[in-house]
mmJSON file of the N, C-alpha and C atoms, coordinates in Angstrom:
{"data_MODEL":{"atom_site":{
"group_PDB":["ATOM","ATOM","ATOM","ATOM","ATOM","ATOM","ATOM","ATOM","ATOM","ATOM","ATOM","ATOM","ATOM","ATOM","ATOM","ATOM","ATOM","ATOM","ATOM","ATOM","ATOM","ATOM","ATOM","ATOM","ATOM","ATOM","ATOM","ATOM","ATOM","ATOM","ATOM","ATOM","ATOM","ATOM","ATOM","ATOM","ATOM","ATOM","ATOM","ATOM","ATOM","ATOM","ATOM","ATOM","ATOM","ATOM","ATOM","ATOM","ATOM","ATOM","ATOM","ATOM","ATOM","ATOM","ATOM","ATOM","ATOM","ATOM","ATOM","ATOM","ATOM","ATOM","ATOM","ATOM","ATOM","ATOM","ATOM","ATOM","ATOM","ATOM","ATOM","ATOM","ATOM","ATOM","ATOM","ATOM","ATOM","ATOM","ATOM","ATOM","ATOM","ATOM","ATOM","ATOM","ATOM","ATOM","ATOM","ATOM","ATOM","ATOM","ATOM","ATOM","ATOM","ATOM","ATOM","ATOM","ATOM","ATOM","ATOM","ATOM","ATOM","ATOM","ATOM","ATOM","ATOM","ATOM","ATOM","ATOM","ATOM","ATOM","ATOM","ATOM","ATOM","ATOM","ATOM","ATOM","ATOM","ATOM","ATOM","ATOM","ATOM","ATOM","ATOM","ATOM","ATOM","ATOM","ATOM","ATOM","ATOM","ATOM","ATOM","ATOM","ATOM","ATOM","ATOM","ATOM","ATOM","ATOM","ATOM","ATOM","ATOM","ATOM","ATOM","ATOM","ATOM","ATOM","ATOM","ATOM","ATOM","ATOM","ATOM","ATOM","ATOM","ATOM","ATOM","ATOM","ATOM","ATOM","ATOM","ATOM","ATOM","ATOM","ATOM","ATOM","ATOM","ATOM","ATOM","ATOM","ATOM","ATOM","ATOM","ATOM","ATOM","ATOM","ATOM","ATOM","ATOM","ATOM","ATOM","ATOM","ATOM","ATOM","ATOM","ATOM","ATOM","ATOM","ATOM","ATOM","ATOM","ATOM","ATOM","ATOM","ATOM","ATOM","ATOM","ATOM","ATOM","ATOM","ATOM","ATOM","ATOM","ATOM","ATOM","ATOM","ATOM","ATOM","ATOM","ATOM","ATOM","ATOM","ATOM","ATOM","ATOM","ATOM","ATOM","ATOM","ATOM","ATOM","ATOM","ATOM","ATOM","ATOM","ATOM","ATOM","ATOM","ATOM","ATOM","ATOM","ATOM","ATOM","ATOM","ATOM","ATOM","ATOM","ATOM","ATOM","ATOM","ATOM","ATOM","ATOM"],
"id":[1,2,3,4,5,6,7,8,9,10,11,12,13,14,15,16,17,18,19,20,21,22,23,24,25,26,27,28,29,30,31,32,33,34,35,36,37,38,39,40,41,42,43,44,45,46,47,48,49,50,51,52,53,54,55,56,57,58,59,60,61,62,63,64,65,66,67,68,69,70,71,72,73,74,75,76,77,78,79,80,81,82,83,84,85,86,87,88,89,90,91,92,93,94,95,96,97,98,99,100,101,102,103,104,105,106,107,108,109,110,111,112,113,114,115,116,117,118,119,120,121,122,123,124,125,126,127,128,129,130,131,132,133,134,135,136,137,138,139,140,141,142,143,144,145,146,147,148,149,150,151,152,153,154,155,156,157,158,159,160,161,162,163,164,165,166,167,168,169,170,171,172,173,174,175,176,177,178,179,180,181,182,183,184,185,186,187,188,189,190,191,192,193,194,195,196,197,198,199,200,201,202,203,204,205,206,207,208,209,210,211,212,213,214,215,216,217,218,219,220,221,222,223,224,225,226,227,228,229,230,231,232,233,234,235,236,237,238,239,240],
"type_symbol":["N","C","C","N","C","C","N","C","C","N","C","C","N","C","C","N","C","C","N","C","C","N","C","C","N","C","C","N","C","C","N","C","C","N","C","C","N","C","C","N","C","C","N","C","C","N","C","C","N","C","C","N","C","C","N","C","C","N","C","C","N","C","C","N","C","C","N","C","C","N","C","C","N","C","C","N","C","C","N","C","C","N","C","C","N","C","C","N","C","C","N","C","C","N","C","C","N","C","C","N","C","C","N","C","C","N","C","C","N","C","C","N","C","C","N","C","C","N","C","C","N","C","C","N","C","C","N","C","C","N","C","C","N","C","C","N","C","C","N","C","C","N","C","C","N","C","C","N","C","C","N","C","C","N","C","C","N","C","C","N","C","C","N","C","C","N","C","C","N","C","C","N","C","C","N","C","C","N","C","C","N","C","C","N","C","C","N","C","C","N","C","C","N","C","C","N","C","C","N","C","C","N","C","C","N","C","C","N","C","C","N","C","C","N","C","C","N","C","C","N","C","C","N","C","C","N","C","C","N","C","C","N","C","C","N","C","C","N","C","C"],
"label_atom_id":["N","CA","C","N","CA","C","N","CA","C","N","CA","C","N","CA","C","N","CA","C","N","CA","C","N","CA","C","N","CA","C","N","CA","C","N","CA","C","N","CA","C","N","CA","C","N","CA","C","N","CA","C","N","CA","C","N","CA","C","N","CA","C","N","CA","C","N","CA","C","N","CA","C","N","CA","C","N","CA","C","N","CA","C","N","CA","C","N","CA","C","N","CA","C","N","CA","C","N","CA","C","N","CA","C","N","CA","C","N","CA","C","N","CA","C","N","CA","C","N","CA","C","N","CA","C","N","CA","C","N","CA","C","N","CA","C","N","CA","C","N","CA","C","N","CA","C","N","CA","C","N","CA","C","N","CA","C","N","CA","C","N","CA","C","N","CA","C","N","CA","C","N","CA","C","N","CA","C","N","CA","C","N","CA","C","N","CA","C","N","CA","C","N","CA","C","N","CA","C","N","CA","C","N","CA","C","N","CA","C","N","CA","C","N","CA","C","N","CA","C","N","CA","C","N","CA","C","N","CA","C","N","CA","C","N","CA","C","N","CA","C","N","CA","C","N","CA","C","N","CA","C","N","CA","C","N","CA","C","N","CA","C","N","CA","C","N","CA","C","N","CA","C","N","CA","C","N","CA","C"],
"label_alt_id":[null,null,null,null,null,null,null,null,null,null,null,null,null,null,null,null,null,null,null,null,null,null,null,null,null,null,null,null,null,null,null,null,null,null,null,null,null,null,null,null,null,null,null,null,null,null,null,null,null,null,null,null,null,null,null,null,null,null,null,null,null,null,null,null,null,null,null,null,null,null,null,null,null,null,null,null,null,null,null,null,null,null,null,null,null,null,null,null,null,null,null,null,null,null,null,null,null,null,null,null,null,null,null,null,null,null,null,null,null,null,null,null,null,null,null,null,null,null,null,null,null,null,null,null,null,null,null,null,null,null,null,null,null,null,null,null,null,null,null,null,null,null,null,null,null,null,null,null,null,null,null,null,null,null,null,null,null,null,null,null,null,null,null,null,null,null,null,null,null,null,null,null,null,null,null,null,null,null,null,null,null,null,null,null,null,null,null,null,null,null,null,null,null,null,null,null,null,null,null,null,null,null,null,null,null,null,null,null,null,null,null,null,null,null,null,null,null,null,null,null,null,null,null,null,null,null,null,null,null,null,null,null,null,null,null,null,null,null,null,null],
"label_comp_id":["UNK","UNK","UNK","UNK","UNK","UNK","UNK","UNK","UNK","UNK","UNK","UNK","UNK","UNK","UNK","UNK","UNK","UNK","UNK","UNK","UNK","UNK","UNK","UNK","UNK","UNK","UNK","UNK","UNK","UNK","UNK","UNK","UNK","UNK","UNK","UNK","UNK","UNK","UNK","UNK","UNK","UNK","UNK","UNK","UNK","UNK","UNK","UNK","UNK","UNK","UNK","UNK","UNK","UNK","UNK","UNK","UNK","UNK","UNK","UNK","UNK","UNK","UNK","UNK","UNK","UNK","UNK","UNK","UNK","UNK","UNK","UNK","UNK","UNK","UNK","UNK","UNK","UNK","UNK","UNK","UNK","UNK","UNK","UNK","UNK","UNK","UNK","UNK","UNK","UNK","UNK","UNK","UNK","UNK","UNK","UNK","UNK","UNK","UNK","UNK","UNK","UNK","UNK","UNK","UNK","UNK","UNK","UNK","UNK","UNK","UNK","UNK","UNK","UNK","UNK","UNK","UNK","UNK","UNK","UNK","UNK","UNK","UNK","UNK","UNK","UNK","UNK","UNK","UNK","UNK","UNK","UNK","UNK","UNK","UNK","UNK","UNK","UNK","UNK","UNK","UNK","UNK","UNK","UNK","UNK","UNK","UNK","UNK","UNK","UNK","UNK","UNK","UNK","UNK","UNK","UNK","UNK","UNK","UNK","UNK","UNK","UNK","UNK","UNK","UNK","UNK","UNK","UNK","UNK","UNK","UNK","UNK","UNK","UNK","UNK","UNK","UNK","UNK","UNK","UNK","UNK","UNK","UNK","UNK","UNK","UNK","UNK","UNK","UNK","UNK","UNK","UNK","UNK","UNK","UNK","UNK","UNK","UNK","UNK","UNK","UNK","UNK","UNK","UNK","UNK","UNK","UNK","UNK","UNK","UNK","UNK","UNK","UNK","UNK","UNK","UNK","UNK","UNK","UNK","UNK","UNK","UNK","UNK","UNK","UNK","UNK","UNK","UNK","UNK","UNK","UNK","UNK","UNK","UNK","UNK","UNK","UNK","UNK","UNK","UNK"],
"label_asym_id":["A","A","A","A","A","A","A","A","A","A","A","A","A","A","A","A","A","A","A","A","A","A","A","A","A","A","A","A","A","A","A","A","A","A","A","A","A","A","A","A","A","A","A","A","A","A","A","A","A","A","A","A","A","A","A","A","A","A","A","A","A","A","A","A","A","A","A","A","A","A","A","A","A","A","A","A","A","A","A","A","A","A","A","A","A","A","A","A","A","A","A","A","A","A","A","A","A","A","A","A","A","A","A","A","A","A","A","A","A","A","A","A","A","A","A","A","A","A","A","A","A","A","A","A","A","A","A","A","A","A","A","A","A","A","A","A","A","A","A","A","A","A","A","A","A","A","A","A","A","A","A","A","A","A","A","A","A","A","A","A","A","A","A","A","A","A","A","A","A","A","A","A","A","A","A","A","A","A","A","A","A","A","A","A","A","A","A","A","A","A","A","A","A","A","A","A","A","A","A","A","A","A","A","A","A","A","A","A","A","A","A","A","A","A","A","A","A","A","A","A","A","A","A","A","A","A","A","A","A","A","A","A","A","A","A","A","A","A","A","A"],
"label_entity_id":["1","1","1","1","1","1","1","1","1","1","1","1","1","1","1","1","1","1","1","1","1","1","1","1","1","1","1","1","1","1","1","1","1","1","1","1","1","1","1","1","1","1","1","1","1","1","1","1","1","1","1","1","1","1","1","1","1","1","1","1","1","1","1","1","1","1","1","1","1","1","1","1","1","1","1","1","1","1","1","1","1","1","1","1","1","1","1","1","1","1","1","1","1","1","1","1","1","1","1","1","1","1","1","1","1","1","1","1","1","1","1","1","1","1","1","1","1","1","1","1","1","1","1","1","1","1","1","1","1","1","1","1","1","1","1","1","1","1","1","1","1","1","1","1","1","1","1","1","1","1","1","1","1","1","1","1","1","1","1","1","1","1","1","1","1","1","1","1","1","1","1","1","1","1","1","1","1","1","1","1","1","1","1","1","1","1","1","1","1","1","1","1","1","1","1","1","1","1","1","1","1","1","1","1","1","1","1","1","1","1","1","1","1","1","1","1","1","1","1","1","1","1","1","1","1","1","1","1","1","1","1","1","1","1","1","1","1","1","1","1"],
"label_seq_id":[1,1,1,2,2,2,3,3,3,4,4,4,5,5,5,6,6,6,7,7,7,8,8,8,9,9,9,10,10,10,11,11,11,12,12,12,13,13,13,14,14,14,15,15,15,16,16,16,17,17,17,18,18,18,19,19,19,20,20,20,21,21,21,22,22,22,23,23,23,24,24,24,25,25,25,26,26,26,27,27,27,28,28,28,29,29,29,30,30,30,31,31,31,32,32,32,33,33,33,34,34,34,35,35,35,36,36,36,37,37,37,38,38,38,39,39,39,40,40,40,41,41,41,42,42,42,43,43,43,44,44,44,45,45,45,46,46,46,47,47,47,48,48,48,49,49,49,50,50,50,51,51,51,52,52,52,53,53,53,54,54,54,55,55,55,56,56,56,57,57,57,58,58,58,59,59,59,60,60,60,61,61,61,62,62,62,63,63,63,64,64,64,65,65,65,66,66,66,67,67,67,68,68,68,69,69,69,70,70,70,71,71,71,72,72,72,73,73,73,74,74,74,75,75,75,76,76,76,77,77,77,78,78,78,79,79,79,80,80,80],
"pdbx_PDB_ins_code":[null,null,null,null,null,null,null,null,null,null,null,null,null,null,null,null,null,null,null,null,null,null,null,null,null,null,null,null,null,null,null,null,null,null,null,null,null,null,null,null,null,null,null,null,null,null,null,null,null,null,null,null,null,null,null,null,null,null,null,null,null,null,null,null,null,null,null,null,null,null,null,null,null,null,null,null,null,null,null,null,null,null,null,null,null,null,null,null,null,null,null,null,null,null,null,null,null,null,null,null,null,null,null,null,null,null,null,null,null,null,null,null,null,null,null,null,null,null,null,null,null,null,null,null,null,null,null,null,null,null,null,null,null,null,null,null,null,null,null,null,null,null,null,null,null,null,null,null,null,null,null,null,null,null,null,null,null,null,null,null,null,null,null,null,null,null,null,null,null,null,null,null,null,null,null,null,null,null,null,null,null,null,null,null,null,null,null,null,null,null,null,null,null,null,null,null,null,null,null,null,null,null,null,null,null,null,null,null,null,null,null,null,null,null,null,null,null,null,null,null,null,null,null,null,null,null,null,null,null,null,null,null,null,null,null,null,null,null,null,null],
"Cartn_x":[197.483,198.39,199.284,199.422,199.982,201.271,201.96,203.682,203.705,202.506,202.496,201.703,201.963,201.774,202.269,202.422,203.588,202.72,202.862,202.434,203.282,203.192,203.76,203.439,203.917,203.629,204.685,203.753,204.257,203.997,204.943,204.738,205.585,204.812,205.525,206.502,207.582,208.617,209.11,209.228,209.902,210.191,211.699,212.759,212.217,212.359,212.151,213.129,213.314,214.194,214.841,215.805,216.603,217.158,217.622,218.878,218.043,217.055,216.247,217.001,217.45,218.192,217.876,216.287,215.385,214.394,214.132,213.277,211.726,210.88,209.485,208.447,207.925,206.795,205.743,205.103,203.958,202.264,201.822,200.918,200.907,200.289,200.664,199.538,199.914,199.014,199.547,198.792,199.207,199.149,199.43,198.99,199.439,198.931,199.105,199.604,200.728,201.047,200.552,200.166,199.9,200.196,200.711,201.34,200.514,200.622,199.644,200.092,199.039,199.58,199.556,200.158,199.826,198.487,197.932,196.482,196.541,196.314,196.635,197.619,198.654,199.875,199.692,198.908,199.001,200.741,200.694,201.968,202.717,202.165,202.768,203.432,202.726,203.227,204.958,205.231,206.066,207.584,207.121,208.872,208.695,207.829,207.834,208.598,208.687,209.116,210.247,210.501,211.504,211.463,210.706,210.76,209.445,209.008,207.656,208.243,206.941,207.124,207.065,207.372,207.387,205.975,204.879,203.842,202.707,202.789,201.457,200.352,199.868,198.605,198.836,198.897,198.914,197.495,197.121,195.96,195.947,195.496,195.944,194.402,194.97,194.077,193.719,194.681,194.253,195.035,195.06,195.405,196.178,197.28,197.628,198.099,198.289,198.992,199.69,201.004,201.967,201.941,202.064,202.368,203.776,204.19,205.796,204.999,206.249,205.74,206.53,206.073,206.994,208.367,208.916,210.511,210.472,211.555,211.458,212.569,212.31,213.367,214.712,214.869,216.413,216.117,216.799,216.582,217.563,217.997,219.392,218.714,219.023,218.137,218.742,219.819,220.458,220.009,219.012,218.207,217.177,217.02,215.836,216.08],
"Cartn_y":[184.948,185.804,186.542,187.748,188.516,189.061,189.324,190.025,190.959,191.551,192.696,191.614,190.387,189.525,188.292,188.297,187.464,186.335,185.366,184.392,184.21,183.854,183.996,182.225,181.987,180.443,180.406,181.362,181.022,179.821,179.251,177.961,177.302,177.319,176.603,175.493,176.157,175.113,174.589,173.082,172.428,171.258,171.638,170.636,169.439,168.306,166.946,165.875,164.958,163.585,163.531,162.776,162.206,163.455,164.177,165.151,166.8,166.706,167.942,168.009,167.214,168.004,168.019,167.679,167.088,168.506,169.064,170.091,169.534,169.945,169.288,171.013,170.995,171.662,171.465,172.039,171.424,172.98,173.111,174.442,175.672,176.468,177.789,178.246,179.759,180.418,180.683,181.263,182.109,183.314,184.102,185.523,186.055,186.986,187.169,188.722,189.133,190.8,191.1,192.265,192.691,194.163,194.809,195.909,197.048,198.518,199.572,199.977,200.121,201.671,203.13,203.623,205.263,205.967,206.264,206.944,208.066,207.968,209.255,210.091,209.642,210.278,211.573,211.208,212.204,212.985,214.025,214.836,214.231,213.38,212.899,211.727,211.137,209.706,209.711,211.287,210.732,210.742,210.877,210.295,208.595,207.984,206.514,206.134,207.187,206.909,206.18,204.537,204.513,203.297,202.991,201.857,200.946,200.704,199.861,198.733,197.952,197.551,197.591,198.399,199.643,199.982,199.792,200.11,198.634,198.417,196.896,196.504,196.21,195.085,193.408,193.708,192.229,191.334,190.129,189.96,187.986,187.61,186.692,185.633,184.523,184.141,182.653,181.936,180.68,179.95,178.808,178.343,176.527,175.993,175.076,174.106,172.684,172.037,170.713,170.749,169.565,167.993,167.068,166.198,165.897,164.566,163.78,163.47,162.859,161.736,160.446,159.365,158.338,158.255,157.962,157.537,156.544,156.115,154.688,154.04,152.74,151.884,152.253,152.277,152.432,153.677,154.603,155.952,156.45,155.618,155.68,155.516,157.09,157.163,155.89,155.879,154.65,153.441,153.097,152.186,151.934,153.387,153.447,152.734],
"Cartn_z":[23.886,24.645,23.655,23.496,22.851,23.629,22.683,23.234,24.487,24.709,25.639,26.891,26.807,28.598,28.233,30.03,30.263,31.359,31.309,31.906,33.303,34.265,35.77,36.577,36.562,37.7,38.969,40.438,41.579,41.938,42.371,43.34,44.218,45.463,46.409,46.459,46.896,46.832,48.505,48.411,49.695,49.596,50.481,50.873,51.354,50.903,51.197,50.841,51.515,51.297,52.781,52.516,54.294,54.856,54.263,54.144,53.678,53.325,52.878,51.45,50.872,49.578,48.731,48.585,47.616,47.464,46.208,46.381,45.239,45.958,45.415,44.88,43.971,43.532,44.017,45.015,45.074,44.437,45.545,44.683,44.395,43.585,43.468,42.583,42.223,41.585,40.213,38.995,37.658,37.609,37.373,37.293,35.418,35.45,34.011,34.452,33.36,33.405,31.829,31.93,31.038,30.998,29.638,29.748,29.618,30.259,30.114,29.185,28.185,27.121,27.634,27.179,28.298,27.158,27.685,27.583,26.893,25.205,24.522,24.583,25.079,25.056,25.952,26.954,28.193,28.654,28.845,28.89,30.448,31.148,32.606,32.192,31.101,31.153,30.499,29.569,29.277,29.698,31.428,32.066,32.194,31.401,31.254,29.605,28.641,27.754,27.799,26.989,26.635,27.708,29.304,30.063,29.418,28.345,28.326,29.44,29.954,31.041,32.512,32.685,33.953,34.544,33.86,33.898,33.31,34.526,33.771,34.559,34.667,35.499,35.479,36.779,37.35,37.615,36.827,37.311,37.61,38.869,39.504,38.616,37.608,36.516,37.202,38.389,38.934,39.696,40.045,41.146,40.283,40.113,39.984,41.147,40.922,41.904,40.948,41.62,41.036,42.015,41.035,41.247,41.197,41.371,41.384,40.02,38.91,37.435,37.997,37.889,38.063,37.798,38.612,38.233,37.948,36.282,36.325,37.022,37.212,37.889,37.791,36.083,35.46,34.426,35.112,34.161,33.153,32.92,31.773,30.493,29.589,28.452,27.3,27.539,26.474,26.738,27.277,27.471,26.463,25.823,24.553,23.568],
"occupancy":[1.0,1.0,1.0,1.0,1.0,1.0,1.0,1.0,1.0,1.0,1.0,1.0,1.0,1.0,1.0,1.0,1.0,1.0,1.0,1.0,1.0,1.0,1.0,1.0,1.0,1.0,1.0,1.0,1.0,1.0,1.0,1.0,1.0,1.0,1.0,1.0,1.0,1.0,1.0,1.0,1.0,1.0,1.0,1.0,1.0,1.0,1.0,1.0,1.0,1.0,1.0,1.0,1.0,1.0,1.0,1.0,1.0,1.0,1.0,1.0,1.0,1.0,1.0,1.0,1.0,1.0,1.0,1.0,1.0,1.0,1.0,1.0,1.0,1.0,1.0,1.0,1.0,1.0,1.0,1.0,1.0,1.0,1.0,1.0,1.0,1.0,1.0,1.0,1.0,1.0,1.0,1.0,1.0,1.0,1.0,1.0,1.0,1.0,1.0,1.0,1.0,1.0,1.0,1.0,1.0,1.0,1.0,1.0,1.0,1.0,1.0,1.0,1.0,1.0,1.0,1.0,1.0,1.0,1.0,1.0,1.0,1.0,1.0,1.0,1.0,1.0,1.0,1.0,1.0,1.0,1.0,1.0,1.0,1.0,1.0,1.0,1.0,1.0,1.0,1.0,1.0,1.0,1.0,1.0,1.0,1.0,1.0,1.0,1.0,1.0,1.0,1.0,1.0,1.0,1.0,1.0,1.0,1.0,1.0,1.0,1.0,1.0,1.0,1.0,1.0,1.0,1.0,1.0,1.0,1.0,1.0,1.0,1.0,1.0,1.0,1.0,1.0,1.0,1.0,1.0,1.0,1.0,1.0,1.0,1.0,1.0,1.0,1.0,1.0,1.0,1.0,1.0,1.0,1.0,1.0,1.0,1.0,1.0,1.0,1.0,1.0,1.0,1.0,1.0,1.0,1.0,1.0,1.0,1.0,1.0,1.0,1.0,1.0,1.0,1.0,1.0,1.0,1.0,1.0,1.0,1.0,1.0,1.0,1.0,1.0,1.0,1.0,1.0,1.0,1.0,1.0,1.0,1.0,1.0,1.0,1.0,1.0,1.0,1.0,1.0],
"B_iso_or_equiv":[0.0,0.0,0.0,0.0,0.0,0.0,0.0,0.0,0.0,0.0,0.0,0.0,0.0,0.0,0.0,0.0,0.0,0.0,0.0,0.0,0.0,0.0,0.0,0.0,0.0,0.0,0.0,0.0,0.0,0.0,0.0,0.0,0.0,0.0,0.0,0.0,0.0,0.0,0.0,0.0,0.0,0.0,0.0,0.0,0.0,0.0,0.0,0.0,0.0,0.0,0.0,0.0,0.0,0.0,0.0,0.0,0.0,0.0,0.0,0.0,0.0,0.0,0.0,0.0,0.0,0.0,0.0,0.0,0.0,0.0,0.0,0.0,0.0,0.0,0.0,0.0,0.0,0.0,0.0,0.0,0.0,0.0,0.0,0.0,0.0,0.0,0.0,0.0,0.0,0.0,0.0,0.0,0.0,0.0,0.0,0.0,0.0,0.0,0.0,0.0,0.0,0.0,0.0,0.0,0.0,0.0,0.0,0.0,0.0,0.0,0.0,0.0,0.0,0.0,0.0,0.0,0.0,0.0,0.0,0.0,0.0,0.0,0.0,0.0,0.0,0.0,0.0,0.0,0.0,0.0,0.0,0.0,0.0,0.0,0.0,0.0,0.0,0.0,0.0,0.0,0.0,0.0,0.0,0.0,0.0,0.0,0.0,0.0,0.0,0.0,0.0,0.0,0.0,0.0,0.0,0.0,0.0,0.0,0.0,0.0,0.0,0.0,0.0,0.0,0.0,0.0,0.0,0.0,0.0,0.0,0.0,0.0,0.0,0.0,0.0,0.0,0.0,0.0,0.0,0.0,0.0,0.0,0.0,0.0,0.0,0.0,0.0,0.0,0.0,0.0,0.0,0.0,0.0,0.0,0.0,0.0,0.0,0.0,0.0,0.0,0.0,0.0,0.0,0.0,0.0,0.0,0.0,0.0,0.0,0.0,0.0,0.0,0.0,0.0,0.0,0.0,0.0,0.0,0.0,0.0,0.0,0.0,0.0,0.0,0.0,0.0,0.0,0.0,0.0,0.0,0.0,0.0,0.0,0.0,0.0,0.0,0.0,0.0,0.0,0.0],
"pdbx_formal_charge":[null,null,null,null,null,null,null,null,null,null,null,null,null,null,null,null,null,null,null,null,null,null,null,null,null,null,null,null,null,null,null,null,null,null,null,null,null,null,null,null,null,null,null,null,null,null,null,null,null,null,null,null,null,null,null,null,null,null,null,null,null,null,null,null,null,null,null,null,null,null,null,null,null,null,null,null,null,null,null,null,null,null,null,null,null,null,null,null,null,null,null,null,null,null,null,null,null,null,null,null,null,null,null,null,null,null,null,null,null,null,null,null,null,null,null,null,null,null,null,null,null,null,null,null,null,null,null,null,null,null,null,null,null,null,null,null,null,null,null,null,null,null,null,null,null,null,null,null,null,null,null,null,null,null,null,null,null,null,null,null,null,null,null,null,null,null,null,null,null,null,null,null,null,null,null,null,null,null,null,null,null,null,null,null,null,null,null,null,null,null,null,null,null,null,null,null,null,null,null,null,null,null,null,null,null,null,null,null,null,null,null,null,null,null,null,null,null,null,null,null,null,null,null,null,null,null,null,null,null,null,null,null,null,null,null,null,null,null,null,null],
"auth_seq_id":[1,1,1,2,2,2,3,3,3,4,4,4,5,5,5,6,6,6,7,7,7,8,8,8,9,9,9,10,10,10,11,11,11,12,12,12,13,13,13,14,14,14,15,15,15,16,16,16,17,17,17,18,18,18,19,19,19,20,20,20,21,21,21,22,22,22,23,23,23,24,24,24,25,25,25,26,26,26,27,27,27,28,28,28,29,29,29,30,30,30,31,31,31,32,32,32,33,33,33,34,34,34,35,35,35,36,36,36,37,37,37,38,38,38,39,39,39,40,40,40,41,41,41,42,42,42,43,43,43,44,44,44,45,45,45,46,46,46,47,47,47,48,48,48,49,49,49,50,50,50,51,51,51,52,52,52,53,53,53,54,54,54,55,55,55,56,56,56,57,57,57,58,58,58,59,59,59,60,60,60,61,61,61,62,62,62,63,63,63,64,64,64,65,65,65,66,66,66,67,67,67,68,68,68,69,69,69,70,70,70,71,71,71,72,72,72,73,73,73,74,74,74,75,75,75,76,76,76,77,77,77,78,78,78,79,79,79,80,80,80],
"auth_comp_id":["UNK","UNK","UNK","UNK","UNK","UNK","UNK","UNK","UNK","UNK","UNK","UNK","UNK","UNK","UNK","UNK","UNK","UNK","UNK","UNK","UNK","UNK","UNK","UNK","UNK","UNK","UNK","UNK","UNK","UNK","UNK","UNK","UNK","UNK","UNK","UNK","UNK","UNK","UNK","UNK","UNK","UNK","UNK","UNK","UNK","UNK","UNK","UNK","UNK","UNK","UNK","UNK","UNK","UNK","UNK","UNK","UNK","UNK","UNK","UNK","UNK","UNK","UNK","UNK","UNK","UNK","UNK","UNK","UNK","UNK","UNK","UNK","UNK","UNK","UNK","UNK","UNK","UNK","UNK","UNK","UNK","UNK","UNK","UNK","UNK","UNK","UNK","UNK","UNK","UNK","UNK","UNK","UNK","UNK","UNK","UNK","UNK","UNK","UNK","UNK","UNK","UNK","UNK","UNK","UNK","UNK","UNK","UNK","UNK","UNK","UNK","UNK","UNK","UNK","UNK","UNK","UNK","UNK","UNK","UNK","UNK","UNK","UNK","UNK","UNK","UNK","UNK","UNK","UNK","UNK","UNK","UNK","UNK","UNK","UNK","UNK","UNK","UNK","UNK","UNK","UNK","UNK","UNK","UNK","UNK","UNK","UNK","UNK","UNK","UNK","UNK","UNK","UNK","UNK","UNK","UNK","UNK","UNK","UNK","UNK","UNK","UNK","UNK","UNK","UNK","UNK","UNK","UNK","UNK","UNK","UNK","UNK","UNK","UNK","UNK","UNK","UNK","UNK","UNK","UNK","UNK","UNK","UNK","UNK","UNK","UNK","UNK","UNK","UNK","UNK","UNK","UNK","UNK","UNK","UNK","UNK","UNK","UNK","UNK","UNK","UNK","UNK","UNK","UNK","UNK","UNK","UNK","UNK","UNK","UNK","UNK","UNK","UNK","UNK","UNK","UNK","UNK","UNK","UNK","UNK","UNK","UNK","UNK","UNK","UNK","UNK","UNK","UNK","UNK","UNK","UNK","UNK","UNK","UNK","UNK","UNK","UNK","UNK","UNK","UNK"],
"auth_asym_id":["A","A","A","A","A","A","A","A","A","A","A","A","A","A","A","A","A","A","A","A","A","A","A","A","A","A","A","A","A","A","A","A","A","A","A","A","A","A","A","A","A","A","A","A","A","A","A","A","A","A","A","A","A","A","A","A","A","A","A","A","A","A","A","A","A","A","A","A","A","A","A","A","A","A","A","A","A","A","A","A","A","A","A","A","A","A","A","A","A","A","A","A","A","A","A","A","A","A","A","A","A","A","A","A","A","A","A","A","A","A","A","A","A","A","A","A","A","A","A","A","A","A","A","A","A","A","A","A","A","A","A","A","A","A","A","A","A","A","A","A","A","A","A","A","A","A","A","A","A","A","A","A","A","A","A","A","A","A","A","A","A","A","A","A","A","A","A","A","A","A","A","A","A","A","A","A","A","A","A","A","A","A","A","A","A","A","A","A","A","A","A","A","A","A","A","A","A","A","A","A","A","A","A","A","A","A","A","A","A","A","A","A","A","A","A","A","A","A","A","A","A","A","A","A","A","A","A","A","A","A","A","A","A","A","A","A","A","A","A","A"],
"auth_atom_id":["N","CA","C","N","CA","C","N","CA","C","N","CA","C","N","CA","C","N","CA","C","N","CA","C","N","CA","C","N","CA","C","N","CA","C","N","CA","C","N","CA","C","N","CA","C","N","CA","C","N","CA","C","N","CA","C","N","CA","C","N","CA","C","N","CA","C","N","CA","C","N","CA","C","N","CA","C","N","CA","C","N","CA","C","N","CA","C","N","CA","C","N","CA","C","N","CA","C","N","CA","C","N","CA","C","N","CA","C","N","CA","C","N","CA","C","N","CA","C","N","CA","C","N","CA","C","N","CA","C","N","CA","C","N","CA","C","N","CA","C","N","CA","C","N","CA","C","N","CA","C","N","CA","C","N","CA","C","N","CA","C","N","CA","C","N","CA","C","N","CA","C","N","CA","C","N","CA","C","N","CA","C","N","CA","C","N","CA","C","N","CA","C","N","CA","C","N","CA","C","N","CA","C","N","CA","C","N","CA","C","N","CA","C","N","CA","C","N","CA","C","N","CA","C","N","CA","C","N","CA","C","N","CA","C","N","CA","C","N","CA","C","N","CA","C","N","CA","C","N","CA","C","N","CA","C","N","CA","C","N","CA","C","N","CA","C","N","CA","C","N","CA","C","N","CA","C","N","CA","C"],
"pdbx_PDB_model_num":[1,1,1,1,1,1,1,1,1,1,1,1,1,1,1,1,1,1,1,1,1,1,1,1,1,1,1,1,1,1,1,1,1,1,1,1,1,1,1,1,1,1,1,1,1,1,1,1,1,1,1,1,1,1,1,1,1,1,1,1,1,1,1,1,1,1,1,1,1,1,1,1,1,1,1,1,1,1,1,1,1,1,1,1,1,1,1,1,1,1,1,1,1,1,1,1,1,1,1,1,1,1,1,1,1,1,1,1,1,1,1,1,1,1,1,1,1,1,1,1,1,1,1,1,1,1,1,1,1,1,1,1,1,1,1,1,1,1,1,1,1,1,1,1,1,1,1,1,1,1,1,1,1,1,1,1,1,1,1,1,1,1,1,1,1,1,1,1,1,1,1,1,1,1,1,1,1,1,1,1,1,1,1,1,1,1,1,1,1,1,1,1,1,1,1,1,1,1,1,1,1,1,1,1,1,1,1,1,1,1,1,1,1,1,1,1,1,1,1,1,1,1,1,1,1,1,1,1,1,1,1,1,1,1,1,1,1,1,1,1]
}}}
């Protein structure tokens, strides 16, 4: 992955616990942006001068899903 893309991770988020106050990850997608170069320096492109960015492709690369990691019993790092 080079400077001109950006990695993207949508994912579903929801409220869970007694109280809803608990928020959980569960699945989603990646998408990758990637930036356009303007095309030989075509004379239209250049009211884009100066926004790189502004101009990219979005391309939807896969599908993830989260788990919980265990909680331990006693999560107090000074325990180490």
């Amino acid at each position: 992955i080079g400077t001109s893309e950006r990695v993207y991770f949508q994912a579903r988020v929801d409220r869970e616990g007694k109280n809803e106050d608990v928020l959980s990850l569960k699945d989603g997608s990646v998408t990758v942006k990637r930036n356009v170069e303007a095309p030989g320096g075509g004379s239209w492109w250049g009211i884009f001068r100066g926004a790189e960015g502004i101009l990219a492709q979005f391309r939807s690369v896969g599908e993830f899903k989260c788990r919980p990691i265990a909680i331990a019993a006693n999560p107090d790092p000074s325990d180490e």
